[in-house]
C-alpha positions in Angstrom: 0.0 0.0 0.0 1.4 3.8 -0.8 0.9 6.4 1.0 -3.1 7.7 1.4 -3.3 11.2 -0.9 -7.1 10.7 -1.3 -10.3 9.8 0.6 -13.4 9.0 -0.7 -16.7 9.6 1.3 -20.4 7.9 0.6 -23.1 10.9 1.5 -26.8 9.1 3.2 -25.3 7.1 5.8 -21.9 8.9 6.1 -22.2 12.4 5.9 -26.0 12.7 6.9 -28.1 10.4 8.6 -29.8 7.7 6.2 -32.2 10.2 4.3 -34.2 6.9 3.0 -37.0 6.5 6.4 -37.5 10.1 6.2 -38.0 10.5 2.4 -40.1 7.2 2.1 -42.0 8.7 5.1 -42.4 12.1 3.4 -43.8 10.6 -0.4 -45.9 7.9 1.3 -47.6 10.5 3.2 -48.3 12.9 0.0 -49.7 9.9 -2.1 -51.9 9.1 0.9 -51.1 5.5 1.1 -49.4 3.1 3.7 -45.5 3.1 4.2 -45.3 -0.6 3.8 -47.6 -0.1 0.5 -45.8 3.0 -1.0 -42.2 1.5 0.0 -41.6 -1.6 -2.7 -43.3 0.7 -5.7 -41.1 3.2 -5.2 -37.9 1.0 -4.9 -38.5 -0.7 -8.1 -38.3 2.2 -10.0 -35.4 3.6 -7.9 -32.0 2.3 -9.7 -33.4 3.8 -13.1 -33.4 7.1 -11.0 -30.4 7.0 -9.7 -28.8 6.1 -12.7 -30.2 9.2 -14.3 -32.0 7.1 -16.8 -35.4 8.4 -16.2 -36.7 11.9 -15.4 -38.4 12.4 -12.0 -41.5 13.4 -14.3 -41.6 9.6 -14.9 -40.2 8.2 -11.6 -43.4 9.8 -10.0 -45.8 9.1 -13.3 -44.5 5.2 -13.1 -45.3 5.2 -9.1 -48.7 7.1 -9.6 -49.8 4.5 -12.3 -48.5 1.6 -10.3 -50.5 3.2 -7.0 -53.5 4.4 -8.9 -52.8 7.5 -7.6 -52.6 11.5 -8.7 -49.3 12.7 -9.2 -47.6 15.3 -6.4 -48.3 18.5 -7.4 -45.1 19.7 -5.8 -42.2 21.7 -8.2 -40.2 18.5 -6.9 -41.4 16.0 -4.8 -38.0 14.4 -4.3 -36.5 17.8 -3.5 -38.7 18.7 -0.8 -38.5 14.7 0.7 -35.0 14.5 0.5 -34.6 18.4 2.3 -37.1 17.2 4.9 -35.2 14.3 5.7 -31.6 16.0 5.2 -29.7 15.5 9.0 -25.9 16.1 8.2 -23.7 14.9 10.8 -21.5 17.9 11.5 -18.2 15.8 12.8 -18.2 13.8 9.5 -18.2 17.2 7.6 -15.3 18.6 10.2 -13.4 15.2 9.8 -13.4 16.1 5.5 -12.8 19.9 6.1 -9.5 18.9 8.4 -8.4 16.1 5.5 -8.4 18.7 2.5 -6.8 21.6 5.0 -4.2 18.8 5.6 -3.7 18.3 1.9 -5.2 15.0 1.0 -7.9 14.9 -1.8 -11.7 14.5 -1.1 -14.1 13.5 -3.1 -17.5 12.4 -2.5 -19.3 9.4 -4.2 -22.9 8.8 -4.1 -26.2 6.8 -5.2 -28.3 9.8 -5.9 -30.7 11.6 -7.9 -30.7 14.7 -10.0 -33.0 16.5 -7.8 -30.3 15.9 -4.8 -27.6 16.8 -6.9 -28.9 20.3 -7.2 -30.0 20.4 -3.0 -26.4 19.3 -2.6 -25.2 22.1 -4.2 -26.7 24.6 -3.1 -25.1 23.7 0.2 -22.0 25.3 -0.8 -19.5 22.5 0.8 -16.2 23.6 0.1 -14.2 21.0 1.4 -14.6 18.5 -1.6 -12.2 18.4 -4.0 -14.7 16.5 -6.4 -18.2 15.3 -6.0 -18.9 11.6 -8.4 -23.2 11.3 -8.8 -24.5 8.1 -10.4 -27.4 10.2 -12.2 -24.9 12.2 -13.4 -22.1 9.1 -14.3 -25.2 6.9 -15.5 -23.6 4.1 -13.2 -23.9 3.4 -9.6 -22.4 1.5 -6.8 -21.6 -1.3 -6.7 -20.4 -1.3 -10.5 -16.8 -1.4 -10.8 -16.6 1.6 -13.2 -17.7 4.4 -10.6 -15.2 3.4 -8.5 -12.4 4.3 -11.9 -14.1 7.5 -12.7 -13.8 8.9 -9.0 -9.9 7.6 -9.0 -9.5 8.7 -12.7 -10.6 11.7 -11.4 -8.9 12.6 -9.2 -5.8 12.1 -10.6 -4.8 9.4 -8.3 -4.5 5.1 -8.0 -6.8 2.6 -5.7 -3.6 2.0 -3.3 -3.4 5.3 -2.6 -6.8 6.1 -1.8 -9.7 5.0 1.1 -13.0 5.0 0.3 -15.9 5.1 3.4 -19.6 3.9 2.8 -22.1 2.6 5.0 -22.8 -0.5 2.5 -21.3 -3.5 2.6 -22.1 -4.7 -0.9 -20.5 -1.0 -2.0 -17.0 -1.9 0.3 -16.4 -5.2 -1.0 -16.9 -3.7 -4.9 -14.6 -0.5 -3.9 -12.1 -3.4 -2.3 -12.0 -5.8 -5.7 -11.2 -2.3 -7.3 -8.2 -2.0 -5.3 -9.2 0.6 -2.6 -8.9 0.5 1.1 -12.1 0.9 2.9 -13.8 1.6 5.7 -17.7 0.4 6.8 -18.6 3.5 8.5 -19.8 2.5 11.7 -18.9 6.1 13.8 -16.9 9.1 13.8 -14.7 7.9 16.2 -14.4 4.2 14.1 -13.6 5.9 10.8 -10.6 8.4 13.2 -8.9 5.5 14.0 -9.2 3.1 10.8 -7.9 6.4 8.9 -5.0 6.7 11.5 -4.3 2.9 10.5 -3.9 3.3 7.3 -1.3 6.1 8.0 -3.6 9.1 7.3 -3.0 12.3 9.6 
C-alpha cells in the first residue's frame, strides 16, 4: 500500500443520517397511502433514478400508475422529501474539512438523484475536491466503473486512496477495485481506521 493522498466519502449514511426512512415517510404521506404499501413501488423504479435514466417526471408518473394515484403537485417531490429528511452529521463534515486543509484529496461518491444533486449544491461545501453522482455518471455503486471515474478523477490510484460507505455490498466492490475501505460505523471508528492506514 502507498501512501493515502485521497479519501473518498459515501453521502446518506456517512455524511448525513440515512435520508431513506424520512424520504419514504415524506412521499408515502403525500400519495396518501401506507408506508409498507408505497415502499416496494417506489424502490422498483429507484436504480433507473439513480442512474439518471429516467426523469423524476416519470419516476413519480410510473409510481402514480402503479398506485392508482394523482401525481404530487409539488415543483419536486423528491427535493422537498430528500430536504425534509436532510440530518448532516456535523463531525463527518469537520473530519473532510480537516483532511483537504491537511492536503489529502476529497471527493465524494454517491447513489443519488438529479434532484439531490442540485440540494447538494446549493449547500455550498467547500471542502470536496470532487463530487462523483451516479445520475450524473449513469452508473452506480456497486459497479466497478464508478469506482475508476472517482480515482481517474482525481488524478490518483486505488492503493493510494480509502474510500468510506455505509454498504457492505459497495465496500467489497470499492475493495475488488483496489481501494482501502472503511464500513462506516462512527466518527470515532472511521478516526482511528484512517489513522491505521497512515492518514493524519
Amino acid at each position: 500500500m502507498g501512501k493515502i493522498e485521497s479519501v473518498i466519502f459515501d453521502w446518506g449514511g456517512v455524511l448525513i443520517e440515512d435520508p431513506k426512512p424520512g424520504l419514504l415517510k415524506y412521499c408515502s404521506e403525500a400519495f396518501g397511502v401506507p408506508l409498507e404499501d408505497y415502499t416496494p413501488v417506489h424502490d422498483s423504479f429507484l436504480d433507473e433514478f439513480h442512474k439518471g435514466q429516467i426523469s423524476e417526471d416519470r419516476f413519480w408518473r410510473q409510481i402514480s400508475g402503479k398506485l392508482g394515484k394523482s401525481m404530487p403537485s409539488a415543483k419536486s417531490q423528491w427535493y422537498d422529501a430528500f430536504r425534509s429528511a436532510y440530518a448532516p452529521k456535523q463531525q463527518m463534515f469537520g473530519l473532510v474539512s480537516s483532511l483537504h486543509d491537511k492536503g489529502y484529496k476529497t471527493a465524494l461518491l454517491s447513489n443519488t438523484e438529479l434532484p439531490v444533486v442540485r440540494f447538494f449544491h446549493e449547500q455550498n461545501y467547500n471542502m470536496f475536491d470532487l463530487f462523483v453522482f451516479s445520475c450524473v455518471e449513469r452508473v452506480m455503486k456497486p459497479q466497478r466503473r464508478i469506482y475508476e471515474i472517482t480515482l481517474e478523477r482525481l488524478g490518483t490510484n486505488a492503493e493510494r486512496t480509502v474510500f468510506i460507505d455505509d454498504v457492505r455490498n459497495y465496500i467489497r466492490a470499492a475493495e475488488l477495485t483496489g481501494l482501502n475501505t472503511i464500513l462506516f460505523e462512527s466518527v470515532e471508528q472511521v478516526k482511528d481506521k484512517l489513522v491505521r492506514l497512515g492518514v493524519e
